[in-house]
FIKE-352651 format. One record per residue (C-alpha): residue in one letter; x negated, y, z. Coordinates in steps of 0.2 Angstrom, whole numbers, plus 5000, padded with zeros to 4 digits. Example, Ala and Ser with C-alpha at 12.3 -4.5 7.8 and 13.67 -1.06 7.14 Angstrom:
residues 2
aa: a X: 4938 Y: 4978 Z: 5039
aa: s X: 4932 Y: 4995 Z: 5036
//
This chain:
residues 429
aa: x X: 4086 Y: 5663 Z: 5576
aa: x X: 4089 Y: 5654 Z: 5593
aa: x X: 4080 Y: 5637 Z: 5594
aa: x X: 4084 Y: 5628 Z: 5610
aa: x X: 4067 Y: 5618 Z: 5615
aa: x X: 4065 Y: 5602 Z: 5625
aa: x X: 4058 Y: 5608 Z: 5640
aa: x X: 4058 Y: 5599 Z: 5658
aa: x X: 4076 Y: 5594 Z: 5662
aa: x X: 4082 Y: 5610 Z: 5657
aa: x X: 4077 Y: 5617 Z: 5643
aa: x X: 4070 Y: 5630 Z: 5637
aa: x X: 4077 Y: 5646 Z: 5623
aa: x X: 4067 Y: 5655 Z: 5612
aa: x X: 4071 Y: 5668 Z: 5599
aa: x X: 4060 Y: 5667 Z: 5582
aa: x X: 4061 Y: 5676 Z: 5564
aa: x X: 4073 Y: 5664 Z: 5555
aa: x X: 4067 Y: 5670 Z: 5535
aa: x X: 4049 Y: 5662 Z: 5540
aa: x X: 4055 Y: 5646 Z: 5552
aa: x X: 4059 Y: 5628 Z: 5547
aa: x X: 4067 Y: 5619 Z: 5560
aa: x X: 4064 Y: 5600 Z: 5559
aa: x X: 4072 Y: 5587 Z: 5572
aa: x X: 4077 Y: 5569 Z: 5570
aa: x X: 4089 Y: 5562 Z: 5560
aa: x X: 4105 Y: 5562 Z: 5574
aa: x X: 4113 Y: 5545 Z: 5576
aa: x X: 4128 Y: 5544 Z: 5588
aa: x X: 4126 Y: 5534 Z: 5602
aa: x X: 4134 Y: 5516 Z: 5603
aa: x X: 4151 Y: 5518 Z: 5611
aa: x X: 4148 Y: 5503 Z: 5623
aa: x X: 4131 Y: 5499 Z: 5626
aa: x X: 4135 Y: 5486 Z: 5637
aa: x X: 4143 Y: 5476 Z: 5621
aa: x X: 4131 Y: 5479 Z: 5612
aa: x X: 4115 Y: 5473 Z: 5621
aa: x X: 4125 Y: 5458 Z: 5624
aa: x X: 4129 Y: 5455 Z: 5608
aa: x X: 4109 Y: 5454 Z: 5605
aa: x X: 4107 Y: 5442 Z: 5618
aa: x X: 4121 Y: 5431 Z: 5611
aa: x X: 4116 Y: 5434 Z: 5593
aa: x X: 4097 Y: 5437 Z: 5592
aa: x X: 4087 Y: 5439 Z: 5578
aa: x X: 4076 Y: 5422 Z: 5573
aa: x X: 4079 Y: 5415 Z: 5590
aa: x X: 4092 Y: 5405 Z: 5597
aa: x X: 4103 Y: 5414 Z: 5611
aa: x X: 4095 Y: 5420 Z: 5626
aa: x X: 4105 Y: 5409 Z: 5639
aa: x X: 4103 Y: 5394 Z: 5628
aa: x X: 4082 Y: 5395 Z: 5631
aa: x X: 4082 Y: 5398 Z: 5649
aa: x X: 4080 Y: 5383 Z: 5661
aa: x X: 4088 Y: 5385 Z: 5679
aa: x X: 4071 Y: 5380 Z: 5684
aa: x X: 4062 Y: 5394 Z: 5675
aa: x X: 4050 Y: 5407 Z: 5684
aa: x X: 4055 Y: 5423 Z: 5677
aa: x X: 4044 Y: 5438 Z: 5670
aa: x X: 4054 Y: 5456 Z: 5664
aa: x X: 4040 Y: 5469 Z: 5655
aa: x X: 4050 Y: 5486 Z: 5658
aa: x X: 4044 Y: 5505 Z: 5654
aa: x X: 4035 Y: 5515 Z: 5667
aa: x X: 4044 Y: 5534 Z: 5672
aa: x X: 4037 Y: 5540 Z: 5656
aa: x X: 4047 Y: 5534 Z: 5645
aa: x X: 4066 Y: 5538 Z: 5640
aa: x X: 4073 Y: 5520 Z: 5641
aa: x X: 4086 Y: 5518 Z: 5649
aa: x X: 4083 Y: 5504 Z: 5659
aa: x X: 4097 Y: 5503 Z: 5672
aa: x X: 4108 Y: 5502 Z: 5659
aa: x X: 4100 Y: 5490 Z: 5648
aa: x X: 4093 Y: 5476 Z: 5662
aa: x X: 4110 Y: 5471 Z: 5671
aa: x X: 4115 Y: 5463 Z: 5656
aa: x X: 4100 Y: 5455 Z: 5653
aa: x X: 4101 Y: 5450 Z: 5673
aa: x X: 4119 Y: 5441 Z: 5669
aa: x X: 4112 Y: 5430 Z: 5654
aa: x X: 4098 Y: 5426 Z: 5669
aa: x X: 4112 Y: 5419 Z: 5682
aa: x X: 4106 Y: 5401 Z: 5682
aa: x X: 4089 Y: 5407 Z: 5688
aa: x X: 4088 Y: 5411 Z: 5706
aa: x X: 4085 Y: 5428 Z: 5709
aa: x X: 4068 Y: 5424 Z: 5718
aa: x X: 4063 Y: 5419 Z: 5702
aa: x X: 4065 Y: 5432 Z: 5694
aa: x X: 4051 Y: 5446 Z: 5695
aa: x X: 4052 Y: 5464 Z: 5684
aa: x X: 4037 Y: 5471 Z: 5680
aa: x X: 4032 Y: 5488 Z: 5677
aa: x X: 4021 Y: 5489 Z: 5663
aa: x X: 4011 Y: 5506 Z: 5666
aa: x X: 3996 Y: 5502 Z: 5656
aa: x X: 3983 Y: 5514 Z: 5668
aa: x X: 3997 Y: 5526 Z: 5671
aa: x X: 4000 Y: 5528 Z: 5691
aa: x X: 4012 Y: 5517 Z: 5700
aa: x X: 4032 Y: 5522 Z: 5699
aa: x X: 4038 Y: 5529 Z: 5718
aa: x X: 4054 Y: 5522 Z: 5727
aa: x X: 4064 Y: 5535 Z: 5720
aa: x X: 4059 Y: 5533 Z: 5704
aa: x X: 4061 Y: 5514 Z: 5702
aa: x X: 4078 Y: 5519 Z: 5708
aa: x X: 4082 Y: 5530 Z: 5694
aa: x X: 4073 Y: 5518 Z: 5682
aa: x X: 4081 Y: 5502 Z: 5685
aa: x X: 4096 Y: 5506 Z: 5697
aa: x X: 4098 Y: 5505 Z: 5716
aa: x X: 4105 Y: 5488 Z: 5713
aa: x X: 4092 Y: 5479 Z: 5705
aa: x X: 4078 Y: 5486 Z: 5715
aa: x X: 4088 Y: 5479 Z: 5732
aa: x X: 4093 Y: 5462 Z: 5723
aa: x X: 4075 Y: 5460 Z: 5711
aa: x X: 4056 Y: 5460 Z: 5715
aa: x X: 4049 Y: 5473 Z: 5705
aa: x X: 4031 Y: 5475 Z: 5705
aa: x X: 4022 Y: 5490 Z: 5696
aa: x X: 4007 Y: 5482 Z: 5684
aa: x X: 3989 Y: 5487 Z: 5691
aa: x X: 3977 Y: 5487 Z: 5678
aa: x X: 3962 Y: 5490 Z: 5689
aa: x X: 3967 Y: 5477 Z: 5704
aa: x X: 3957 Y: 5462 Z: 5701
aa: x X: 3968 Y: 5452 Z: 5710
aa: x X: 3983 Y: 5456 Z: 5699
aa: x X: 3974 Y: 5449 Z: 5685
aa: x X: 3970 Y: 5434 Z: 5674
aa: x X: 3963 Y: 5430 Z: 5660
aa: x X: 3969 Y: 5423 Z: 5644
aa: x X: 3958 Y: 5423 Z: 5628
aa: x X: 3949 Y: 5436 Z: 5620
aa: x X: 3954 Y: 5447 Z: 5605
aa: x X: 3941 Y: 5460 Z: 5594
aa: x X: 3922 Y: 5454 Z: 5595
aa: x X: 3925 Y: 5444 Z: 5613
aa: x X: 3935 Y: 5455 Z: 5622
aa: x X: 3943 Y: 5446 Z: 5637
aa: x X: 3962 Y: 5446 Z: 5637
aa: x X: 3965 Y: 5454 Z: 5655
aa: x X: 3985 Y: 5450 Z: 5658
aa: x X: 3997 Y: 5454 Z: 5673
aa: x X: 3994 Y: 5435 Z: 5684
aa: x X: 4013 Y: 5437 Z: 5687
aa: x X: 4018 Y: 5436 Z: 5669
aa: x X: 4005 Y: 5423 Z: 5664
aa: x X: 4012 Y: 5412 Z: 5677
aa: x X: 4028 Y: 5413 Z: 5673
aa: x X: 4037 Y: 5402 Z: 5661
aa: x X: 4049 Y: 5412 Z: 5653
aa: x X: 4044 Y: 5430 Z: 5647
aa: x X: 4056 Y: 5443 Z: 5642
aa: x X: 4050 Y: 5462 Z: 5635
aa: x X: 4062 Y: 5474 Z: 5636
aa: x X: 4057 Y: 5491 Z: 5626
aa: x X: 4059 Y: 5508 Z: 5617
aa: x X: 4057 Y: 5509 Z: 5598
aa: x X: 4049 Y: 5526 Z: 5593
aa: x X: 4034 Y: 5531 Z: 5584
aa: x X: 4016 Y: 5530 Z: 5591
aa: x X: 4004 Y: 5544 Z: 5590
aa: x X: 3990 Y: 5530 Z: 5589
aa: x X: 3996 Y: 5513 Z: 5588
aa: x X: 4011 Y: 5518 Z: 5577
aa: x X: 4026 Y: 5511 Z: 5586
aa: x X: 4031 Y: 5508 Z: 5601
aa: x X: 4041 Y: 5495 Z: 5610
aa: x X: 4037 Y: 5474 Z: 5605
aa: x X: 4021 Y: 5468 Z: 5609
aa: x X: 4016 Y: 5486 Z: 5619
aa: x X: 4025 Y: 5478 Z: 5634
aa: x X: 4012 Y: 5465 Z: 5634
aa: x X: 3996 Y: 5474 Z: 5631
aa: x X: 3991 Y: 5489 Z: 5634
aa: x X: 4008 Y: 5487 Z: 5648
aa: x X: 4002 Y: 5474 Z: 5657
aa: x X: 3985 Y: 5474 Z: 5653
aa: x X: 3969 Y: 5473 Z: 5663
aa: x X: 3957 Y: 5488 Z: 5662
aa: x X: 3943 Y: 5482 Z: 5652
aa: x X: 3958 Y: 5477 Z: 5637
aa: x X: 3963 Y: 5493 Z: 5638
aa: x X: 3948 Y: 5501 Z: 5637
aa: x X: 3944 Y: 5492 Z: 5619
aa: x X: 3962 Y: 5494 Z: 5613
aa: x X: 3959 Y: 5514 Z: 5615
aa: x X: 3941 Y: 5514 Z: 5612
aa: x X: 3933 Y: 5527 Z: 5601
aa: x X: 3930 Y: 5518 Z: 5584
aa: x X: 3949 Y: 5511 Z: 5586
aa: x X: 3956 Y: 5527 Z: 5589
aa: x X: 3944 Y: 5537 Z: 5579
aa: x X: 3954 Y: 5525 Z: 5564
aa: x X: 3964 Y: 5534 Z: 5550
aa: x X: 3976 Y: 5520 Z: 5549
aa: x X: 3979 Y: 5524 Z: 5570
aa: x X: 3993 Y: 5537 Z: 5569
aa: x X: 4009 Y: 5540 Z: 5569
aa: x X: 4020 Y: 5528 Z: 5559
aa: x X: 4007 Y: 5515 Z: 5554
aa: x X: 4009 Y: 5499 Z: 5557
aa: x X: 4001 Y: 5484 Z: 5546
aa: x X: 3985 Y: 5493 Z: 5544
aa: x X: 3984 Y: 5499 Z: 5561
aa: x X: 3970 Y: 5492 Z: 5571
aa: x X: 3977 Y: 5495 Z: 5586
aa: x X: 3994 Y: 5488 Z: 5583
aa: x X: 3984 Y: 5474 Z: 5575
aa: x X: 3977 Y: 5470 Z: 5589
aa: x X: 3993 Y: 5473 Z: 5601
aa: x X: 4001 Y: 5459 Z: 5591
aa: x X: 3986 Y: 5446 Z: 5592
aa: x X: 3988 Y: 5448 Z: 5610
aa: x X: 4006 Y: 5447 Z: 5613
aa: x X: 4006 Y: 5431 Z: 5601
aa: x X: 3991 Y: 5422 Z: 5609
aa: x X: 3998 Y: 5423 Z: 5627
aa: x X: 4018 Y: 5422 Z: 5622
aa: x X: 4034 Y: 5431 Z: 5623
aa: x X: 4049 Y: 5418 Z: 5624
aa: x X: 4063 Y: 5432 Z: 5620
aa: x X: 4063 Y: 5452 Z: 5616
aa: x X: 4074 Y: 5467 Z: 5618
aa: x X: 4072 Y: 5485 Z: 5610
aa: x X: 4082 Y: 5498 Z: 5609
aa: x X: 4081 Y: 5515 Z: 5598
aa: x X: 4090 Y: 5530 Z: 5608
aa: x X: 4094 Y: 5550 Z: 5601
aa: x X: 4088 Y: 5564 Z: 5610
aa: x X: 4103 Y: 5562 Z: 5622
aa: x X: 4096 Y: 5547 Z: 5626
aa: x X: 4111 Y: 5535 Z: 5624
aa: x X: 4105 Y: 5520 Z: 5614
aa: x X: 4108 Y: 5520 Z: 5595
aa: x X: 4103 Y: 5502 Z: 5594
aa: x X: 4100 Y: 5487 Z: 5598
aa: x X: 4085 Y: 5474 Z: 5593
aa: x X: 4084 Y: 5456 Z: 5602
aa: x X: 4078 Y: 5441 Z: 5599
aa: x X: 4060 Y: 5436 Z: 5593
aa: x X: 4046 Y: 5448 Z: 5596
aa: x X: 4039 Y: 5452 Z: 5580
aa: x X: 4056 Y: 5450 Z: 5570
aa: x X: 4066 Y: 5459 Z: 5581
aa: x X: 4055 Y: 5476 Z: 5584
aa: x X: 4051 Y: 5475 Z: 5563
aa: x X: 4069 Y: 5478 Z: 5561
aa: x X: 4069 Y: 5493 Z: 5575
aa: x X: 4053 Y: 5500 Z: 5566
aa: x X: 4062 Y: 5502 Z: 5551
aa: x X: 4077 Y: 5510 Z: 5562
aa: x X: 4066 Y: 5522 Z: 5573
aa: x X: 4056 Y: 5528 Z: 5555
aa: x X: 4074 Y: 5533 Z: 5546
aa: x X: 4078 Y: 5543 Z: 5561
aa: x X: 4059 Y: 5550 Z: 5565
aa: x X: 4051 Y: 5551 Z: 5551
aa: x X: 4052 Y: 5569 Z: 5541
aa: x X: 4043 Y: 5574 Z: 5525
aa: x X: 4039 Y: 5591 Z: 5522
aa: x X: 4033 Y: 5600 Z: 5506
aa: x X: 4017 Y: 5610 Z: 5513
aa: x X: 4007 Y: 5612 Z: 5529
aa: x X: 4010 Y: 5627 Z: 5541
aa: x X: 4001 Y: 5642 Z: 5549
aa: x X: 4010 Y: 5639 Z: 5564
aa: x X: 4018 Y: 5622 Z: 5573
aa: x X: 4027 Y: 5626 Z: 5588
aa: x X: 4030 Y: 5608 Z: 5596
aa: x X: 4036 Y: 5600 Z: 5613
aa: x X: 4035 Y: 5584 Z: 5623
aa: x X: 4053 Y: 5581 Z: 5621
aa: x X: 4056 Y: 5587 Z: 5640
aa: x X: 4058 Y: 5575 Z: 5654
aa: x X: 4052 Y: 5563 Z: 5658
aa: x X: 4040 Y: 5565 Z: 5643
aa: x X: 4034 Y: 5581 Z: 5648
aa: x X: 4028 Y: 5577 Z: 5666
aa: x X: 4010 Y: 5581 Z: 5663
aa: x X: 3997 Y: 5586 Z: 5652
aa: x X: 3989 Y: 5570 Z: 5648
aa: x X: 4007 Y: 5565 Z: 5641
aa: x X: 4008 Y: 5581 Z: 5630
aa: x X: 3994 Y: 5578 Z: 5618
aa: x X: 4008 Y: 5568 Z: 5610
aa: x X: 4018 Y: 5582 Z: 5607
aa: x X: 4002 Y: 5592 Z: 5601
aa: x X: 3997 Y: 5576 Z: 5590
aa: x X: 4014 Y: 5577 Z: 5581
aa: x X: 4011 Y: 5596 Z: 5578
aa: x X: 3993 Y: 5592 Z: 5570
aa: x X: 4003 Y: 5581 Z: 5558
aa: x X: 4008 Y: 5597 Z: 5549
aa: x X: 3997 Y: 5613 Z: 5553
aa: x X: 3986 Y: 5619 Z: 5540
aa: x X: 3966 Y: 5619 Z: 5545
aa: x X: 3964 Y: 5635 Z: 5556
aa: x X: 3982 Y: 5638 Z: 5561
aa: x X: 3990 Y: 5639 Z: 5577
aa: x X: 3998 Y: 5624 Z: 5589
aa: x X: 4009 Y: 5630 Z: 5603
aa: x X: 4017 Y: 5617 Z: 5613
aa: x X: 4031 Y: 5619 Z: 5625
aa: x X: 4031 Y: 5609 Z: 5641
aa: x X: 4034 Y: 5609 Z: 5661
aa: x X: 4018 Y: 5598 Z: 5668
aa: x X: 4028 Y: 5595 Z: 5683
aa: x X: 4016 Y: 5581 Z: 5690
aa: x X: 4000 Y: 5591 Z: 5684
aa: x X: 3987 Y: 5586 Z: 5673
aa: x X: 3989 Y: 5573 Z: 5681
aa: x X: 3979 Y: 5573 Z: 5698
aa: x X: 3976 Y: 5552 Z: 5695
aa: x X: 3968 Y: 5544 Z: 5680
aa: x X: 3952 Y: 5551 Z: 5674
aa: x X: 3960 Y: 5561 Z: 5659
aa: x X: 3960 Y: 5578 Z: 5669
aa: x X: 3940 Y: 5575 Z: 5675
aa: x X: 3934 Y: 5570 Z: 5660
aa: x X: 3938 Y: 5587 Z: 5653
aa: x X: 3932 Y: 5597 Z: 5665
aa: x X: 3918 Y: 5590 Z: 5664
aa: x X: 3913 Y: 5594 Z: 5646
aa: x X: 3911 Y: 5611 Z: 5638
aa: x X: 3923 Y: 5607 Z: 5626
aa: x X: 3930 Y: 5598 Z: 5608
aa: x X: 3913 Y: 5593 Z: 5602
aa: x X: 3905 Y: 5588 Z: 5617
aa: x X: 3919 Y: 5578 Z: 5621
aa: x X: 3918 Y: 5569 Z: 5603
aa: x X: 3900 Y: 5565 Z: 5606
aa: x X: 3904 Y: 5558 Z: 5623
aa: x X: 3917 Y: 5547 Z: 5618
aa: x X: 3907 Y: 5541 Z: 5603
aa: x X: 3892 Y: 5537 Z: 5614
aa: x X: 3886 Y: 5517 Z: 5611
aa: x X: 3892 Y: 5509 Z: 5628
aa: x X: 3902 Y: 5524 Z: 5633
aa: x X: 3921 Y: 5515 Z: 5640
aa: x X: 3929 Y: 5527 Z: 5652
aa: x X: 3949 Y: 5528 Z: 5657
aa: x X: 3960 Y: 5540 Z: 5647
aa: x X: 3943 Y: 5544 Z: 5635
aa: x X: 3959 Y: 5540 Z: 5621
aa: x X: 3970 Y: 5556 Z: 5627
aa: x X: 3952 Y: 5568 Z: 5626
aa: x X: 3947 Y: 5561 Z: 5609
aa: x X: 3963 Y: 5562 Z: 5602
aa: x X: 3967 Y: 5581 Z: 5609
aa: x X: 3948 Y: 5586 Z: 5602
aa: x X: 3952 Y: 5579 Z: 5585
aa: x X: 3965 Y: 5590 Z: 5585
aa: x X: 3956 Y: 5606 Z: 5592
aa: x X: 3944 Y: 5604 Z: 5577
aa: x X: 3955 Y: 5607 Z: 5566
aa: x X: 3970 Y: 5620 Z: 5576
aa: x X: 3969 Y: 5631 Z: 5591
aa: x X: 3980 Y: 5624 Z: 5603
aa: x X: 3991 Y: 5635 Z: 5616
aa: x X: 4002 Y: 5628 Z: 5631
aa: x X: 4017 Y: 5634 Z: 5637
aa: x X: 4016 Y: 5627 Z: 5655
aa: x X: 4027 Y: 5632 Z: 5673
aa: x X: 4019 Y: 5616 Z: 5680
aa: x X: 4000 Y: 5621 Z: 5674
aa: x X: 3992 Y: 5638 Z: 5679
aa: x X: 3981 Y: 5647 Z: 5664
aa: x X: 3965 Y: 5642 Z: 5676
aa: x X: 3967 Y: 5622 Z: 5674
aa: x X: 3977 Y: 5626 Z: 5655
aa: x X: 3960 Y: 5632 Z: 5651
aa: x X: 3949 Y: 5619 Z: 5662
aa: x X: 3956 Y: 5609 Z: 5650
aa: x X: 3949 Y: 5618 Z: 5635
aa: x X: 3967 Y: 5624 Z: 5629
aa: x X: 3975 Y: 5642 Z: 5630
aa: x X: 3988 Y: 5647 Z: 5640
aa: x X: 4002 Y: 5657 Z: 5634
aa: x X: 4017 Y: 5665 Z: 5647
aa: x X: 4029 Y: 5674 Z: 5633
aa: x X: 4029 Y: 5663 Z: 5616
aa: x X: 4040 Y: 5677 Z: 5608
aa: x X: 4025 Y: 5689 Z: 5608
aa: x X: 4011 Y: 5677 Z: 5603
aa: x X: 4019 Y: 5669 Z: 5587
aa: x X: 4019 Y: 5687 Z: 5581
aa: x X: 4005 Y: 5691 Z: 5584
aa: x X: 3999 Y: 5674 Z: 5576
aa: x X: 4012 Y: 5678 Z: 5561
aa: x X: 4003 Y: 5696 Z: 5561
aa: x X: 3986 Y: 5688 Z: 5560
aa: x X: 3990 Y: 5679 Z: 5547
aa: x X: 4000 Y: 5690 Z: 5534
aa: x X: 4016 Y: 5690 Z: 5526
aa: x X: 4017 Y: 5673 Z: 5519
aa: x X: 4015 Y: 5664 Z: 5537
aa: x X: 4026 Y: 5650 Z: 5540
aa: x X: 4032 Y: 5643 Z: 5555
aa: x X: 4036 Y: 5626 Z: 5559
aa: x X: 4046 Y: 5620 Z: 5575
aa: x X: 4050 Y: 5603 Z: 5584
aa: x X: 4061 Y: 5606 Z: 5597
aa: x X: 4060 Y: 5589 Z: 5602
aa: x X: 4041 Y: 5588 Z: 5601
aa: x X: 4036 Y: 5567 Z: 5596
aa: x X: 4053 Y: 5563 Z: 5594
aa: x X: 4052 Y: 5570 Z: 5575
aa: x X: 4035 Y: 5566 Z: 5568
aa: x X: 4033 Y: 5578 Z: 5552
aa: x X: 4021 Y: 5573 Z: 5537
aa: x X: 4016 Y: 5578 Z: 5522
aa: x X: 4025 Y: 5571 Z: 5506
aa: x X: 4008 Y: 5568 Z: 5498
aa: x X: 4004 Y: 5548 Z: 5498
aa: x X: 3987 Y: 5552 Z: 5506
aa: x X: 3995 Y: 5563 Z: 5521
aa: x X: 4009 Y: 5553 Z: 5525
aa: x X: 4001 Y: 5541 Z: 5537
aa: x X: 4015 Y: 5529 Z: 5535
aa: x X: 4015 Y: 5512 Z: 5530
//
């Protein structure tokens, strides 16, 4: 059978025996026919809230919490009409924030691509720092006397909007909601104890979780404590047009696209397999390595202990070069080491979340990547296999491991998270 993976912005077609392959993707919801409509009808009719317009004050400073490039939303089209509810407010008070957490700052041309031409001439847009002192302020504590490190642009403004992406979290369960807040906008030190070991080592933080979830837990106590006046989410398909639309108050609204995002996502399946092949649902997903444990994490869900991951994705933008992801695992020998690093008492180091996670996963499944943007020298640095021609490994895997191998494929990598049907392999609330 021909299975067309997500792969970069092209694609990527593979041939596979069709007898011994299970194909799962999400649910497919159209997209809405006017979107436009639609997110206005969420501003005009929000959910536990009163009209967007009707709670802004001319005399409002203005905050908007938008997605970095790593993420699907379309933002362009889902801030102008945001922007005209906003009309009363002069533009100099109005500031769009990019919340990128300890990701690298957006370039010119990709805020252009983001949010559109026009808003970037018309709009100050700032991208979040989390490790510029001077971008940052205070605001409580959350966990055992943690300080609340927040973007001073948003605390000191009186009116703060989130705008968001509903799908599910390989850690903190969903996204969108209160992620726009913290780890978005968040200082490093916040960060560092909303991904820290123990938190992250949690079996409540996966995919899907929400109400036991320690880290969500601790998202919401944030985002509650410093404020968000009105909220927007939206769920997309895998053409990215939006499927729906969720505004109003923070919590209410992003519980109702939780419960949209895990009817489309979320697939059970009978028994685990010998071998997952996965993605990171192409571009702009699929930009580096550090984004693709996702993918890989979503794979884990359903491999049996010993078999074989192989995930599917370009690495344009490297491992990446910033963030200390790539160094960490170079400089380790491999899974355990890394585990006992991470685990360390005092151990707190930036992107320690993304190597604990991928070693969890190596403990339990060899893990290949399929990679134009990676060469097999830093595919390896990085403790994983490389692999040019997928065809020819999976059967060898399926020789290795005899006639009654299985093979499992997400073409569009953490947009399906499988599970098992068992109630203590779900991993869904």
């Amino acid at each position: 059978m021909r299975v067309e993976l997500a792969y970069g912005r092209t694609g990527l077609s593979v041939d596979l025996p069709e007898d011994r392959t299970l194909v799962i993707r999400p649910t497919f919801t159209p997209g809405i026919r006017d979107e436009a409509d639609a997110i206005r009808a969420g501003l005009t009719k929000p959910i536990n809230s009163p009209p967007l317009r009707e709670i802004l004050s001319p005399a409002d400073r203005v905050a908007i919490s938008v997605c970095d490039v790593t993420r699907a939303i379309p933002s362009y089209r889902v801030l102008p009409p945001i922007l005209e509810e906003l009309e009363r407010v002069p533009v100099r008070e109005v500031k769009i924030l990019i919340a990128t957490g300890t990701h690298r700052a957006c370039r010119p041309a990709e805020l252009e691509e983001m949010l559109g031409s026009d808003v970037v001439k018309r709009y100050e847009v700032i991208n979040h720092s989390a490790a510029e002192s001077e971008q940052l302020k205070q605001a409580g504590f959350v966990g055992p006397e943690v300080p609340v490190w927040l973007n001073r642009n948003w605390l000191d403004s009186t009116f703060r909007i989130t705008t968001g992406f509903v799908e599910p979290h390989f850690f903190a369960g969903f996204s969108g909601g209160p992620k726009m807040v913290a780890p978005g906008l968040a200082g490093l030190e916040t960060i560092l104890y909303l991904h820290s070991a123990p938190l992250i080592a949690h079996p409540d933080s996966t995919w899907g979780v929400v109400d036991s979830n320690p880290i969500h837990s601790a998202v919401r106590q944030i985002a509650e404590q410093t404020g968000v006046d009105f909220a927007l989410d939206v769920t997309l398909n895998r053409e990215q047009r939006i499927t729906g639309v969720f505004a109003g108050e923070l919590f209410a609204e992003h519980r109702q696209a939780v419960i949209a995002a895990r009817k489309t996502a979320m697939r059970p399946v009978d028994d685990s397999f010998d071998i997952v092949v996965t993605t990171n649902s192409g571009y702009p997903l699929d930009q580096n390595l550090y984004q693709t444990v996702k993918g890989i994490s979503a794979a884990a869900r359903v491999v049996r202990p010993g078999g074989t991951i192989i995930c599917v994705s370009e690495c344009s933008d490297g491992i990446p070069d910033h963030g200390e992801y790539g160094r960490l695992l170079a400089s380790t020998s491999g899974p355990d080491e890394i585990l006992a690093l991470v685990h360390k008492p005092g151990f707190l180091r930036q992107d320690q979340w993304q190597a604990q996670i991928q070693a969890q996963i190596q403990q339990r499944a060899e893990v290949y990547i399929f990679s134009e943007g990676l060469s097999p020298e830093q595919i390896r640095n990085a403790h994983l296999l490389p692999v040019d021609d997928l065809e020819r490994l999976v059967d060898e895997k399926l020789k290795q491991y005899g006639a009654d191998a299985r093979i499992c494929v997400l073409p569009e990598g953490p947009q399906t998270i499988p599970y098992l049907k068992t109630p203590q392999a779900a991993g869904v609330d």
